[in-house]
C-alpha positions, 0 to 999 in steps of 0.5 A: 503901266503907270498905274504901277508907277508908285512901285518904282522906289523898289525897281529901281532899288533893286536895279541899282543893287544889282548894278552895283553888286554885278560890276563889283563881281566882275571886278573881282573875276577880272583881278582874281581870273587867273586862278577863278579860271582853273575852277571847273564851271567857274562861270557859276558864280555870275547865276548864282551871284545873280540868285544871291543879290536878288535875295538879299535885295528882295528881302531889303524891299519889304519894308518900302514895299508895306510904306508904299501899300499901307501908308495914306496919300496924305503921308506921302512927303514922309513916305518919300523922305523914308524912301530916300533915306532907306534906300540910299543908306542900303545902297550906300552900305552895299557899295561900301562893302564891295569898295572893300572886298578886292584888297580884303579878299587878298588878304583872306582869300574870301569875301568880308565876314566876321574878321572885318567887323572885328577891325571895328573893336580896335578902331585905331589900330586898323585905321593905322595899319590902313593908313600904312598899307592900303592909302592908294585903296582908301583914297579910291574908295572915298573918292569913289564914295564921294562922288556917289553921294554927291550926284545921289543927293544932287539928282538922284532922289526922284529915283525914289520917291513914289505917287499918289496913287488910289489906296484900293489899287495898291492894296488889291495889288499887294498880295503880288507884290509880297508873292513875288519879293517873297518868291525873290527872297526865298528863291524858291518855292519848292525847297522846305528851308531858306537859301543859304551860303551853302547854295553857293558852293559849288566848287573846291576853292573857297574864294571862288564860291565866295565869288557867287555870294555878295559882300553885304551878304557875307558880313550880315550874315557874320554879324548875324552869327555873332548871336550864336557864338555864345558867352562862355562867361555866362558861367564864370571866368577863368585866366586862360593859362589856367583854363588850358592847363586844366584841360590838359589834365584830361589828355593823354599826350605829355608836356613834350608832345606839344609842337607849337605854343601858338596853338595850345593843344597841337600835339602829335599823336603816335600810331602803333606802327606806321604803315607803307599803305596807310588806311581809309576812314569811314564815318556813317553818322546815324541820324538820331540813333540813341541808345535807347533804340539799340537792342545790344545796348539795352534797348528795344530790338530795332538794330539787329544789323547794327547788333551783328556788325558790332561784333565785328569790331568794338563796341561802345556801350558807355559812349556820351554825345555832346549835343542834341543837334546834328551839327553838334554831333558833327562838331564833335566826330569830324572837329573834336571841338569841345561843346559850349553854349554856342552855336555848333562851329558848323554855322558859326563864321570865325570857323567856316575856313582854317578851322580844324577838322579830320578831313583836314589832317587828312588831305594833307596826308594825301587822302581824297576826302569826301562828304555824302548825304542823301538831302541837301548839304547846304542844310545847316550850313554843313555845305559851307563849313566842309568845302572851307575845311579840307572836304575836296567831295560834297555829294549831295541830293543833286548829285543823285537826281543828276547821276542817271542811276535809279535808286529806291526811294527820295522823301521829304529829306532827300534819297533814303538810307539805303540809297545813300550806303549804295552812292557811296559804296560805288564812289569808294570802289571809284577810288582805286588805290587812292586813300579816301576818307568819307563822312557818310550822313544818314537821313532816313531816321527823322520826321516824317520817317519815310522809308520805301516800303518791303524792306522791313518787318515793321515793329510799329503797325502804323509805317511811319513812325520813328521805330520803324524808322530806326529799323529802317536805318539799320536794314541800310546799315546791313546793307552798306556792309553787304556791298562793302564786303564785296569790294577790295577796299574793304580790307583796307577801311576802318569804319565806324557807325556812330549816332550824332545825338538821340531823337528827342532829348527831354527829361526831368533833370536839369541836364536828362543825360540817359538821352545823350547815351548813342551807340558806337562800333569801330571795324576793320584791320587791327581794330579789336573784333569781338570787342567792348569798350565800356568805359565812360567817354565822349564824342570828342574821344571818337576822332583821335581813336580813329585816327590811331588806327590809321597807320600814320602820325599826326599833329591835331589840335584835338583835346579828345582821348585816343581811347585804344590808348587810355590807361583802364585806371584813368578816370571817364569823361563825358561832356553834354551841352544842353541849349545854354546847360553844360554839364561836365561828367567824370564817372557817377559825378556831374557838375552842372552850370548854367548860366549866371548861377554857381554850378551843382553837383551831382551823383549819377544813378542809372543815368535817370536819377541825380543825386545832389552833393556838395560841390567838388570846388576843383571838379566845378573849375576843371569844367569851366575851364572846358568851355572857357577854353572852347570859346578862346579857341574860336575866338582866337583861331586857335584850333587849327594846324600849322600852315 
């Protein structure tokens, strides 16, 4: 054992970190009991919380763990110095953050995130409002840090300092030391992607899922995100009023439609007619579904289920998604956010509570509301961002695993499509009378297309490939219908099968818009059978459409079409974010802007061929004006309802 004495800086930096981050968790479930304590299971957070430090503290000790290995015995004094410093300022931040998380999680009702690095940027503000409302904590909170300090410096620097120990043995030993703090920072050594926020939900309530997280955690991760929430300036500016009113322009409800001036796009949205028993709502969002692969769209015979079914309903032959990602497509079909060169508000931290989204609105029409997918759902953060707005359900791949039931097949990304409609279909027959609405997400039609075997015709001789998989993917399509039919709620649900975005999405073009062309049906009572819709529209018009046909009003913040309701004289629109390209498209014209460069237009011919034309100076300032209002509405939280 004392051969492994030059090891102690990182025992005892992860010791201390734990000590810290665990008291500072019981604290907080002592203050906040009283409501932890009606969460079912609510003794999760101290594993999980224990799970999240050892990451985070894991992560931490790389860089001590490669000084100690690596450096020479003779650069031991600078060795010991770093140690000291590193490790006293982590310690000192992680303190910190958790002296302020009580009365910030009063205040938010969540761990520290990106609201308290924004009190950086108006620092006399804060300190003023600080000084007035929080004395008594601040005093706390220094006196606590003071004496800290004193006694680290005064006796605790032996805690960190590490010997002189013979160069061979530490680097014979460091291939264990990286295993275990790379099996400590990943946490795992079976799941294909990084732990997450999303790892900690495991509830309903927001804070208590907080619980199981670390302030240090959550506010690394909002600054962290802040990289992906994008300049919407990199393509010009715009005065806000401005950029609302042309957005506008493009809705449907009228100046006395608007409810609240606080928040520019609230509206309410009038039903045909409202109904005693108002109608469930089902979304089956297609994994990478393009039109391409759609044989009643045009493209190769792979979805005759889908091609069936659609007759059932309405078709949307000229329907445009607004990414190339899945959270992209979710944005838009469960949020109607419009696009911008940030990062989708699923993965975004000023969005991961209050933000708006369809199960919201719903929830408070007392729908039980529901997210089901065959993988795991804390992938993209999907987890994270549902349980923050309004979706009461998440059921995941450890769902299944835990259910007892057998199902046909789980690969590389959890339980198959068909295994997903059949969870599904017996959750929404569990709901009785009750109103539900549920976002089912396929998994089936990505790499490495794994499908169990028999269940198709392949179109391709070798199994997996993507067109047996989008075969694959529309045989499950067939068969959530084939149980569904059978069951009472049937007659009571409008569904939709939507894509969230094609498969790969390239081209020649600066924006290859005939990759973002997805397909789209809408069945059930009072939804037009036999149907196509064919003009020209987005992903975004998707949510305020179903909601239409749902028998209740609503107020939404949503600046989509109602497309059952749009004037057939009306011009289309659609609008497309390619990586850091937008691309703003009213009928055969798209204006084109990228950034730090004046936008291009162009006519479309085909959706391959672009022609270019002079710019259409109000056509260019109409699609800054949407992403300019995109980031003000994140930005100012200003895309939610009324409380």
């Amino acid at each position: 054992m004392k051969k492994l004495s030059f090891l102690k800086p990182i025992f005892n930096f992860i010791l201390i970190g734990l000590l810290i981050t665990t008291l500072s968790r019981l604290f907080l479930f002592f203050i906040f009991k009283e409501r932890v304590e009606q969460t079912e299971n609510f003794w999760y957070i101290f594993p999980i919380g224990l799970r999240m430090d050892l990451i985070l503290l894991c992560y931490l000790s790389f860089l001590p763990a490669l000084l100690i290995t690596f450096l020479p015995n003779k650069w031991l004094k600078f060795t010991n110095t770093f140690l000291v410093i590193y490790s006293f300022l982590f310690l000192f931040l992680i303190l910190f953050v958790e002296l302020a998380s009580p009365d910030f999680v009063k205040q938010y009702d969540t761990r520290p995130n990106k609201i308290f690095l924004d009190y950086l940027i108006y620092p006399k503000e804060v300190v003023g409002m600080l000084l007035k409302s929080y004395l008594t904590s601040i005093i706390v909170t220094f006196l606590i840090l003071g004496v800290v300090l004193y006694f680290a410096f005064k006796k605790g620097k032996k805690f960190f300092y590490t010997v002189s120990t013979d160069y061979k043995f530490k680097l014979m030993l460091f291939p264990l030391i990286a295993f275990l703090l790379f099996f400590g920072a990943r946490s795992s050594l079976t799941s294909k992607r990084p732990i997450n926020a999303s790892n900690a939900v495991f509830s309903t309530d927001q804070l208590t899922n907080t619980l199981g997280l670390n302030s240090f955690y959550t506010v690394a991760f909002a600054a962290y995100s802040i990289k992906n929430e994008g300049n919407t300036k990199m393509y010009g500016k715009m005065d806000e009023a401005e950029a609302i009113a042309r957005v506008k322009k493009y809705m449907i409800a009228g100046p006395s439609d608007f409810t609240d001036a606080s928040i520019p796009f609230l509206h309410v949205q009038q039903p045909d007619s409202v109904m005693k028993k108002p109608y469930n709502l089902v979304i089956f969002l297609q994994e990478s579904l393009g039109a391409e692969y759609v044989g009643i769209l045009g493209g190769k015979p792979l979805t005759p289920e889908f091609d069936k079914l659609s007759k059932e309903g309405t078709l949307f032959t000229n329907l445009y998604c607004t990414g190339t990602r899945s959270v992209r497509g979710i944005e838009a079909v469960v949020t109607g956010f419009l696009p911008s060169p940030s990062e989708s508000v699923v993965k975004l931290g000023n969005s991961q509570q209050g933000f708006f989204t369809l199960a919201e609105a719903l929830k408070q029409k007392g729908y039980d509301t529901s997210f089901i997918y065959g993988g795991m759902a804390n992938f993209d953060n999907m987890a994270s961002f549902f349980n923050g707005n309004g979706f009461t359900n998440i059921i995941d791949q450890e769902d299944f695993e835990s259910d007892g039931n057998k199902y046909a097949f789980k690969g590389t990304w959890g339980y198959s499509d068909e295994d997903l409609v059949t969870k599904a279909n017996q959750y929404f027959k569990s709901k009785g009378d009750k109103p539900f609405f549920s976002l089912m997400f396929s998994t089936s039609n990505h790499e490495p297309f794994e499908y169990p075997a028999g269940r198709i015709k392949p179109y391709d001789k070798k199994p997996a490939t993507v067109n047996n998989a989008m075969k694959y993917a529309d045989f499950s399509i067939g068969k959530f219908f084939e149980l569904a039919k059978k069951e009472a709620y049937f007659k009571n649900t409008i569904f939709i099968v939507i894509a969230d975005h094609n498969t790969r999405t390239y081209g020649k073009n600066l924006v290859p818009i005939n990759k973002f062309h997805i397909p789209a049906f809408i069945m059930g009572p009072g939804v037009p059978k036999n149907a196509v819709y064919d003009k020209l529209a987005s992903q975004i018009d998707i949510p305020p459409t179903l909601l239409s046909y749902l028998g209740l009003p609503f107020e939404t913040p949503m600046v989509g079409r109602n497309l059952s309701k749009l004037d057939p004289k009306v011009q289309g629109r659609a609008i497309m974010q390619f990586n850091d390209i937008n691309a703003f498209r009213v009928e055969n014209q798209v204006v084109i802007m990228q950034p730090n460069l004046k936008p291009l237009q162009f006519e479309i011919k085909n959706d391959t061929t672009l022609i270019p034309v002079k710019l259409n100076e109000e056509l260019a300032k109409d699609a800054l004006a949407h992403v300019i209002t995109a980031g003000n509405l994140y930005k100012e939280s200003k895309y939610k309802l009324r409380r």
